[in-house]
C-alpha positions as a printed NumPy array, in Angstrom:
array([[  5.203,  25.386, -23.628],
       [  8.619,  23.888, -24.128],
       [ 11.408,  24.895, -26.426],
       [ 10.455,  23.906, -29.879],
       [ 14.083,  24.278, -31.193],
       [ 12.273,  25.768, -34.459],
       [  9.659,  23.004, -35.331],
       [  6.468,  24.384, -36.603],
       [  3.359,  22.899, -35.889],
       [  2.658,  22.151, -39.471],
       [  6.525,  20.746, -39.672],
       [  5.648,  18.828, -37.001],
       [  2.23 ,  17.72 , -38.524],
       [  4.253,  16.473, -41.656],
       [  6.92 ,  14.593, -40.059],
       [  3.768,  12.657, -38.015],
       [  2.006,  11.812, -41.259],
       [  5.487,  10.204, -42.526],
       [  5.54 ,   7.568, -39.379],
       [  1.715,   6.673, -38.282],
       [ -1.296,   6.115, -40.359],
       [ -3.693,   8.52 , -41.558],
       [ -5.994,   8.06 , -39.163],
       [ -3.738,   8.573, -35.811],
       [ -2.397,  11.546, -36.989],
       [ -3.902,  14.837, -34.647],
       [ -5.79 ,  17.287, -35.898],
       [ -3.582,  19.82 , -33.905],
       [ -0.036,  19.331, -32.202],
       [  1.218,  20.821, -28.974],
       [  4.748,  20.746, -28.073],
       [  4.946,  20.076, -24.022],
       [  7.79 ,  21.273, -21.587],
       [  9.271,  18.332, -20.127],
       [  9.736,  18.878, -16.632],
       [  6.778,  17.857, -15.81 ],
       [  5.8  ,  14.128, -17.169],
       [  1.857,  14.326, -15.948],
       [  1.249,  17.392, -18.619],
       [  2.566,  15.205, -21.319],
       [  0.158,  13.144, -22.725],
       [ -0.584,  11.12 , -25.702],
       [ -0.167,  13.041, -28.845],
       [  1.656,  15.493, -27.631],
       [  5.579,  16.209, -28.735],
       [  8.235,  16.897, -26.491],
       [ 11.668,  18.296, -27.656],
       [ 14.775,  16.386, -26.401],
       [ 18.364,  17.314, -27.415],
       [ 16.748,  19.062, -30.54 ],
       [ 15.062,  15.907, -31.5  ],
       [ 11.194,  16.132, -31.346],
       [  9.594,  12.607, -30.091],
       [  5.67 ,  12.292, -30.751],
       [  4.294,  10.736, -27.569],
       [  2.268,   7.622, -27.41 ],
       [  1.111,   5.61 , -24.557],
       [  2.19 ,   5.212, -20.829],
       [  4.198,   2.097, -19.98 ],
       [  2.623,  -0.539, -17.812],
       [  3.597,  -1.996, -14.23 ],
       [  4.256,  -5.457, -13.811],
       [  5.363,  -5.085, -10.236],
       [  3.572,  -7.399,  -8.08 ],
       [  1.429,  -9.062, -10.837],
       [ -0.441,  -5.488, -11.681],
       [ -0.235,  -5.778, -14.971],
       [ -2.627,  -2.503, -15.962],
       [ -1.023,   0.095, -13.441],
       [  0.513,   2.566, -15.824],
       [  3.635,   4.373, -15.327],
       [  2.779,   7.813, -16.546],
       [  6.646,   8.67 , -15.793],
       [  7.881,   6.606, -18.387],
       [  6.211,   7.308, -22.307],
       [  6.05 ,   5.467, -25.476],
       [  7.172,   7.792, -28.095],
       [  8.497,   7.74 , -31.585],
       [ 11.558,  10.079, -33.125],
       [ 10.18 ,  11.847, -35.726],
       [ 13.24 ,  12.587, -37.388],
       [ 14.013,   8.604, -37.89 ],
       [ 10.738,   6.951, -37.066],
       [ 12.345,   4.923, -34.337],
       [ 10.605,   3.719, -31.257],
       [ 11.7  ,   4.923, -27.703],
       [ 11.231,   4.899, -24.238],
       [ 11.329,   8.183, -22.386],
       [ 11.909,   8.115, -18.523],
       [ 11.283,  10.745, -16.548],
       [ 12.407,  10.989, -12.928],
       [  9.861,   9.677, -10.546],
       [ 11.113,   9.413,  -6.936],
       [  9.84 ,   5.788,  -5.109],
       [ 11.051,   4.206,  -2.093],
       [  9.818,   1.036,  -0.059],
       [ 11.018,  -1.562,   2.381],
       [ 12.349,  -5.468,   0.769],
       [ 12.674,  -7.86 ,   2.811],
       [ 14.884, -11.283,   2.542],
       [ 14.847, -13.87 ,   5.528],
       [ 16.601, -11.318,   8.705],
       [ 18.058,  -8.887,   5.871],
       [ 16.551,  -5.44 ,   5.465],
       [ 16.932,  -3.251,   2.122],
       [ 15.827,   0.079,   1.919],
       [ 15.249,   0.264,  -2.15 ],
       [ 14.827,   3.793,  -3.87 ],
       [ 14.556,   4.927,  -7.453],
       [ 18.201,   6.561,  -8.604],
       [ 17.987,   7.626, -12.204],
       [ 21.818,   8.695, -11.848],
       [ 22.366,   5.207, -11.696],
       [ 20.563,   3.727, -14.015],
       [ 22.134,   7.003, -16.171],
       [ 25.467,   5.637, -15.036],
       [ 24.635,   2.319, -15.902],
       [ 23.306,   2.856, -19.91 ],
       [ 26.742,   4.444, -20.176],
       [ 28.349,   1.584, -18.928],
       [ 26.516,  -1.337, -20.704],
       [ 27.115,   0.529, -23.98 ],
       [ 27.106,  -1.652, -26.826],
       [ 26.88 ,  -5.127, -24.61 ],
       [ 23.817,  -6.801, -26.232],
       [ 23.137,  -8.433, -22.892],
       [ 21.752,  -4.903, -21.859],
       [ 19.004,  -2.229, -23.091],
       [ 20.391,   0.655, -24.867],
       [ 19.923,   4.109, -24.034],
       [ 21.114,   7.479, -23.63 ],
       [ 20.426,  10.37 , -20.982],
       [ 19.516,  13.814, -21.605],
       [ 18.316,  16.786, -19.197],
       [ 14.281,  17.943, -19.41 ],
       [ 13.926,  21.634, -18.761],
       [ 13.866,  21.298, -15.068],
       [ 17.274,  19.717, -14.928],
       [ 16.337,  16.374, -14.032],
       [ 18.226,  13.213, -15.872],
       [ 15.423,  11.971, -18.453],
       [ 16.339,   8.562, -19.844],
       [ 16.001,   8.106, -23.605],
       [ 15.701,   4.032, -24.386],
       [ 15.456,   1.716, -27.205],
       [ 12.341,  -0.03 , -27.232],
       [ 12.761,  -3.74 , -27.306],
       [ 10.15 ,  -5.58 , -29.15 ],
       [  9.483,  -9.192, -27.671],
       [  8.621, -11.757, -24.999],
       [ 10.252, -11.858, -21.809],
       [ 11.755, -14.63 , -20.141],
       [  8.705, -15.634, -18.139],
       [  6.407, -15.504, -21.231],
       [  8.936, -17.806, -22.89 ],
       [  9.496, -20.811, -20.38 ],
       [  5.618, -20.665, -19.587],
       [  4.846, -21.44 , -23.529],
       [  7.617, -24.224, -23.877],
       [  6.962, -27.832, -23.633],
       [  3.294, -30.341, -23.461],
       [  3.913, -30.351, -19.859],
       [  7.015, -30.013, -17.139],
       [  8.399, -33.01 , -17.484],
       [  8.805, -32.301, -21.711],
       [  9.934, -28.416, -21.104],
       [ 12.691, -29.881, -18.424],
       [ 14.525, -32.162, -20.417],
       [ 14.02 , -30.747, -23.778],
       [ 13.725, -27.062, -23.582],
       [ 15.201, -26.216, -19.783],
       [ 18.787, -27.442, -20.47 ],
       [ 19.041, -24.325, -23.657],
       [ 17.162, -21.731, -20.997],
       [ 19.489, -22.564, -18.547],
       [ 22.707, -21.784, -21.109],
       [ 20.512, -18.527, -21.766],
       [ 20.323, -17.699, -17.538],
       [ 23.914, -18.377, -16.914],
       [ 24.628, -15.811, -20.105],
       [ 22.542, -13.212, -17.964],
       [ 23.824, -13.812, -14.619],
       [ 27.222, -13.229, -16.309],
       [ 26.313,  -9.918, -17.716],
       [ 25.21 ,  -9.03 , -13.847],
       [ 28.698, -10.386, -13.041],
       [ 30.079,  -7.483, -15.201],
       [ 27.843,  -5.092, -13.279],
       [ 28.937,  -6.29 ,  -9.771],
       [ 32.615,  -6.298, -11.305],
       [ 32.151,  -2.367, -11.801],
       [ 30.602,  -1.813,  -8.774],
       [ 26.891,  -1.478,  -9.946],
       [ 23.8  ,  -3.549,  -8.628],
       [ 20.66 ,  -4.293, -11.308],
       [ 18.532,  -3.648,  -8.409],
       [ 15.35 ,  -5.222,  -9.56 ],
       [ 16.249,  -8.314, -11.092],
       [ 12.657, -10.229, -12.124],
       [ 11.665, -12.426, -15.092],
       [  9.688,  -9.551, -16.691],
       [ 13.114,  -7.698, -16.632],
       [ 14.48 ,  -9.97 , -19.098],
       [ 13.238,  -9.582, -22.749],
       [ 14.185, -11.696, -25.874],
       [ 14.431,  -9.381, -28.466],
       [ 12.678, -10.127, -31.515],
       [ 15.42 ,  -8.228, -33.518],
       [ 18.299, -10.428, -32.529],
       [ 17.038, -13.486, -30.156],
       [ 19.281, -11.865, -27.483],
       [ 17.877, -11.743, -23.965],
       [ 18.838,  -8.595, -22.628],
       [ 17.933,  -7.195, -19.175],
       [ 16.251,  -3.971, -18.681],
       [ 15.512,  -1.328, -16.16 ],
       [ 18.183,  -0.546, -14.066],
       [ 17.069,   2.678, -11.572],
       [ 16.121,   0.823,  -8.622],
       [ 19.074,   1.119,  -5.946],
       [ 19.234,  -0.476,  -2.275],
       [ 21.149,   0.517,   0.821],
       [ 23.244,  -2.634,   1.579],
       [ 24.917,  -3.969,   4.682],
       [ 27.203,  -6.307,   4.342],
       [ 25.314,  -8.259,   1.601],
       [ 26.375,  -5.453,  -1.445],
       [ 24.568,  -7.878,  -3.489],
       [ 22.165,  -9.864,  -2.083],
       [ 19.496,  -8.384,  -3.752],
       [ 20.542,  -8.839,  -6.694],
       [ 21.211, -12.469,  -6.163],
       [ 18.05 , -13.289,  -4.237],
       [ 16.626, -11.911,  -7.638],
       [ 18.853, -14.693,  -9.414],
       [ 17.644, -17.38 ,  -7.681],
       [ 13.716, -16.573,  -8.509],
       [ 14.106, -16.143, -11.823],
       [ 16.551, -19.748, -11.854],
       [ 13.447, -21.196,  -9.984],
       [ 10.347, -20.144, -12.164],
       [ 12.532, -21.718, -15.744],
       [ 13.259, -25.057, -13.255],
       [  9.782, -25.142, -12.626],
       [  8.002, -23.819, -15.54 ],
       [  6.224, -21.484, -13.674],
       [  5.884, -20.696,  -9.633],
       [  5.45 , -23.961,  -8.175],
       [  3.107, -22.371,  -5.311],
       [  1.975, -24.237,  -2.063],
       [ -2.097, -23.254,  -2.903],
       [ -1.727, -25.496,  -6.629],
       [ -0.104, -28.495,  -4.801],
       [ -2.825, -28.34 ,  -2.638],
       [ -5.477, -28.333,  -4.967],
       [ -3.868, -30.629,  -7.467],
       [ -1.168, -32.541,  -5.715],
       [ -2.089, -33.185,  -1.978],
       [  0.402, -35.866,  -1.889],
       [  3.037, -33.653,  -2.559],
       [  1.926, -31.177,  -0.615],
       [  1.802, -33.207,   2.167],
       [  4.945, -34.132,   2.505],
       [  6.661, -30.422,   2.332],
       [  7.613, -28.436,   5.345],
       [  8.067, -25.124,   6.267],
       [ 11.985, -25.624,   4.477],
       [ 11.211, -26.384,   1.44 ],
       [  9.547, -23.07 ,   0.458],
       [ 11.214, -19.658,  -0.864],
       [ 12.791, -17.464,   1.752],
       [ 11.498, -14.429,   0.106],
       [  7.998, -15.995,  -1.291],
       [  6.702, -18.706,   0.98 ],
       [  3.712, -19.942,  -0.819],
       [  6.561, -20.681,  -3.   ],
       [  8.175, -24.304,  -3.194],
       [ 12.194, -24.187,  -3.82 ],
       [ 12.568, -28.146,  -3.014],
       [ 11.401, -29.017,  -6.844],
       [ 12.888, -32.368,  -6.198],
       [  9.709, -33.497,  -3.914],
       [  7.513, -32.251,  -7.039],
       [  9.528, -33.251,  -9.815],
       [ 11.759, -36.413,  -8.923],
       [ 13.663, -35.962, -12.128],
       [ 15.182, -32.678, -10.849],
       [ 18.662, -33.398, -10.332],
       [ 20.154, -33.463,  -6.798],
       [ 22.801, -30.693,  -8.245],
       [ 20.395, -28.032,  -9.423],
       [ 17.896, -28.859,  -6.325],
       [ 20.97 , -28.084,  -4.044],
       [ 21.475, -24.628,  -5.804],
       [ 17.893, -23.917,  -5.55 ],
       [ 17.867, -24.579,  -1.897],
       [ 20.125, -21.698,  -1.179],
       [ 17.326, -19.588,  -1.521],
       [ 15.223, -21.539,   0.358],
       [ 14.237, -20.475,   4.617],
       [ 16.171, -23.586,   5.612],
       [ 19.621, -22.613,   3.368],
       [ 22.447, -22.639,   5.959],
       [ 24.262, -19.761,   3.67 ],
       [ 23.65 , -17.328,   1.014],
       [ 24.989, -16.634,  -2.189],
       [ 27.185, -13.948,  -1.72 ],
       [ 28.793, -13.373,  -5.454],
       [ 27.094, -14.106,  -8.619],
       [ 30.373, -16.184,  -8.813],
       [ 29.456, -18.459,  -6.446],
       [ 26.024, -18.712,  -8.264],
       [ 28.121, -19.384, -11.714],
       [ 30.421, -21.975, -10.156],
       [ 28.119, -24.295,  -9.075],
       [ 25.708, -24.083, -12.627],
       [ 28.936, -24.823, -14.256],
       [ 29.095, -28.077, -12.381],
       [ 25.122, -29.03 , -13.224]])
C-alpha cells in the first residue's frame, strides 16, 4: 500500500461518485504505491503530492503504426479533488538504434529531461503542460494535462475532396500552423533542449483552444556533430505528410499511378523512409519548385542537411 495522506476509502468512494457515473464507480477502492506502475491498474488510486488521482486506462502506442500497444507506464487518471483529467508518467527505461542516411543516434528515454523541459515550456501554449513529482521509489513521475483533440496527421488527412483541393485551399493555413511549431522547437534548440521524437501524432490541436501544441518530450539522443538532426529530420516528415496529404509511398504509385512511378529514381525517395516519395513535384506538378526544393533536403540525393531549424524557417519564409 502507498501513503494515503489520510483519505479513507469511503472519502475516497465519495469523491469518485462526484466525477464518473454511477455505474463506473468500484465497489471497493485500493490506494496503490507508486513505484511500481504494473501494480497500478484501472480503478485503483494513487496518491501524488497529497492529491489522490483515480486511475483509468493505459495510454496507447502509436510508434511505428501500432496503434493498440499500450503503455502501461503512462495512466489515464482523473484528480479527484478537481475532476480534471491527467496523464501520469512513470519512468520506463527504453533505448534503440535511429538511423538517418550515414548518421547514427543512439535514442534513450530521459524523464529528467522531459522534467526539465515541462519546466521550461511553462505557460507557452505551443507545448503540453505538466508538472513533476517523485513516486515512493524516488523516480521523477510526470503529472500532464490531458489534451483533448486530433492531431496533426488526423487533421490534414480529413481536409480537402482530394490533393489537389487540400493543397491550394487548406495546405497554405497548415503550413502557417507548421512554421508556428517549428518555431516553438526553435525555442527549445535556443535553450539547449532537443524534442527528441518529433512525429505528426506528437502534435495535437487542442479542442480547448485550436492551438497545436507538441507533446512528449522524454526521448533523448546521443549526437555527433548534428546536435539536432533528429529533431530536424523529424521536421521534414511531418512538412512532407501536410504537402502530400498523407505518405506519398512508392507501393500506392505503383498500384495507382505507374506512370509516375515510373519515372522516379532511387533520389526522389525519403532518406529515412524509402518507400517514401520526397520529389512531390513528379506526383503533383502544382507543387511549387520552392517547397519541392525544401523537401528535397530530406531526400537520399540532398547534397546537405538542415542543420538549424533556422535554416528550415528561412527558406518557408521565402515559399
Amino acid at each position: 500500500m502507498g501513503e494515503s495522506d489520510g483519505y479513507s476509502e469511503k472519502e475516497l468512494l465519495r469523491m469518485i461518485r462526484k466525477w464518473v457515473p454511477r455505474e463506473r464507480v468500484p465497489k471497493r477502492v485500493r490506494i496503490k504505491d507508486t513505484a511500481d506502475f504494473f501494480r497500478v491498474d484501472y480503478d485503483d488510486v494513487v496518491v501524488l503530492d497529497k492529491v489522490p488521482y483515480f486511475v483509468r486506462n493505459n495510454e496507447r502506442e502509436g510508434r511505428f503504426g501500432i496503434d493498440d500497444e499500450q503503455k502501461f507506464w503512462v495512466k489515464r487518471a482523473r484528480n479527484l479533488l478537481t475532476g480534471d483529467v491527467k496523464i501520469l508518467k512513470w519512468v520506463f527505461r527504453e533505448r534503440f538504434e535511429a538511423r538517418i542516411g550515414n548518421l547514427v543516434f543512439d535514442c534513450v528515454r530521459s524523464p529528467q529531461k522531459e522534467a526539465r523541459i515541462l519546466e521550461l515550456v511553462s505557460g507557452k501554449p505551443a507545448f503540453m503542460q505538466g508538472k513533476t513529482v517523485l513516486d515512493t521509489a524516488g523516480n521523477q513521475l510526470r503529472i500532464l494535462d490531458y489534451i483533448r483533440g486530433k492531431t496533426l496527421g488526423q487533421v490534414a488527412l480529413e481536409l480537402g475532396s482530394d490533393h489537389e483541393d487540400y493543397f491550394h485551399n487548406h495546405f497554405p493555413a497548415l503550413l502557417a500552423e507548421f512554421m508556428g511549431l517549428t518555431e516553438a522547437i526553435r525555442f527549445l534548440h535556443d535553450h539547449n533542449e532537443k524534442h527528441g521524437d518529433i512525429r505528426r501524432d506528437h502534435i495535437i490541436k487542442d479542442d480547448a483552444t485550436g492551438h497545436y501544441r507538441w507533446i512528449d518530450f522524454d526521448f533523448n539522443y546521443r549526437h555527433g556533430e548534428s546536435r539536432f538532426g533528429y529533431d530536424l529530420f523529424g521536421l521534414g516528415n511531418v512538412l512532407l505528410f501536410l504537402a502530400g496529404r498523407g505518405d506519398v509511398t512508392t507501393y500506392r504509385l505503383l498500384r495507382e499511378r505507374p506512370d509516375v512511378f515510373d519515372r522516379l529514381t532511387e533520389d526522389d525517395v525519403n532518406i529515412v523512409f524509402h518507400n517514401r516519395v520526397n520529389n512531390l513535384k513528379k506526383v503533383y506538378p502544382y507543387v511549387p519548385e520552392k517547397l519541392n526544393r525544401v523537401l528535397m533536403h530530406f531526400a537520399v540525393s540532398a547534397p546537405v542537411y538542415y542543420e538549424t531549424t533556422q535554416e528550415l524557417l528561412d527558406d518557408l519564409g521565402e515559399l
